[in-house]
N, C-alpha and C positions, 0 to 999 in steps of 0.2 A: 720058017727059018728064023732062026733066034739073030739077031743084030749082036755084035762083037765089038768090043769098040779098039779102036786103032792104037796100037800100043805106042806110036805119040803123042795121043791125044791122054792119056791120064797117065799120071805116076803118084806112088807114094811114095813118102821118102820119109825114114826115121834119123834123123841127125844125131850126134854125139849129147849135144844140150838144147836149152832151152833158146840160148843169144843165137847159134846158128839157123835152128828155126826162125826165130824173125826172122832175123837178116837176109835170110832166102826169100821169107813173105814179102820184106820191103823189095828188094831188088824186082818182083813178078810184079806186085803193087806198082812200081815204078812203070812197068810196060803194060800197062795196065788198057792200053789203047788195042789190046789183043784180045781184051773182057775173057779172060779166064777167070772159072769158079774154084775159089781157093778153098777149103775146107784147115779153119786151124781151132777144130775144136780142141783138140788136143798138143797143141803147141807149146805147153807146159814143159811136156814128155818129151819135146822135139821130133813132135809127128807133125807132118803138113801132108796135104792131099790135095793135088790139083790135075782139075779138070778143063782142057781147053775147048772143050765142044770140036767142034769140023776143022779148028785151026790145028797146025802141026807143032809144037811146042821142041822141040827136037833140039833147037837152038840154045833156047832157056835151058832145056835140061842138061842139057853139055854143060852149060854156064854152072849151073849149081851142082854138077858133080864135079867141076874143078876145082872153082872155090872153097866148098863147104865139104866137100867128102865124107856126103853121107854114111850109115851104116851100111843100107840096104841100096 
């Protein structure tokens, strides 16, 4: 049986630009006591990808589709 992972627990999100991309990374950075894995290799583009392991990120994510109104 293949492991799934919790549609909480990771998102992608393509922002409009590059400043919202950070600005989403600082805000997660900020809660950082959650030790989610941020992936911003591509934060140029305004791609970020985070992974919060077992924790439920549901919070944050609300957070930054309010704020930032990603694309995707």
């Amino acid at each position: 049986m293949k492991d799934l992972l919790n549609e909480n627990q990771y998102y992608e999100y393509k922002f409009k630009n590059k400043n919202d991309a950070i600005k989403a990374k600082n805000m997660l950075d900020g809660v950082q006591l959650m030790s989610f894995d941020i992936n911003d290799d591509n934060i140029s583009n305004g791609e970020l990808a985070v992974d919060s392991g077992k924790k439920n990120m549901s919070k944050y994510h609300n957070m930054i589709m309010k704020q930032f109104k990603p694309i995707n």
